[in-house]
N, C-alpha and C positions, 0 to 999 in steps of 0.2 A: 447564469447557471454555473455551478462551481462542481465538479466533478474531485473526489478525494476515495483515498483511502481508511477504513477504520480497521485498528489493528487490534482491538484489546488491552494490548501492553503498548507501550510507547519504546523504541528501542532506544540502548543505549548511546547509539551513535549519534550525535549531536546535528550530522547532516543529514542523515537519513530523518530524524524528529523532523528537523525544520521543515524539509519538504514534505511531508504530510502533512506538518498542520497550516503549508500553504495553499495548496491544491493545484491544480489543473482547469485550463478555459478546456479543454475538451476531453471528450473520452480517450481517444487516440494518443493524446500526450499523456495519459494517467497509466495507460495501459503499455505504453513504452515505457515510463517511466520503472514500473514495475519490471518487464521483461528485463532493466539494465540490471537492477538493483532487487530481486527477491530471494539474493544466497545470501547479500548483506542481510535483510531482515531477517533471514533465520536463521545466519550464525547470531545476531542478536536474541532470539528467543520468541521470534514472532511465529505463531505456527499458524495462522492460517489470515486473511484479509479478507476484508468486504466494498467492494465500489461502491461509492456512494452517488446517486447523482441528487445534490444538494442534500435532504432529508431522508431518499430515498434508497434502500437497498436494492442494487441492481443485482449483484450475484457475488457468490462467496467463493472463495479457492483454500485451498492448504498449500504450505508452503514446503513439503515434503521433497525432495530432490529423489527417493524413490532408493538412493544409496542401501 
């Protein structure tokens, strides 16, 4: 099982790309992964993500900081 993020857009930061399109062995590391990194993705232009577990849509967020 491979747990990832779909973002729509791909951002421009070159490490932020890679790790999405590696993934995560768990939910817990996908979802910290996010927690470090989800002002990078949306100074890149990413406005909202979706968990994926494998093919599956687990649930979707925005990436609105609320400012």
């Amino acid at each position: 099982m491979t747990w990832t993020w779909a973002t729509g857009t791909t951002p421009d930061d070159p490490d932020l790309a890679a790790d999405l399109a590696a993934g995560w062995v768990s939910r817990t590391a996908a979802e910290s992964w996010l927690r470090d990194t989800w002002e990078g993705l949306a100074d890149c232009g990413v406005v909202e993500v979706t968990l994926m577990e494998d093919s599956t849509a687990v649930y979707t967020m925005g990436l609105d900081s609320g400012d």
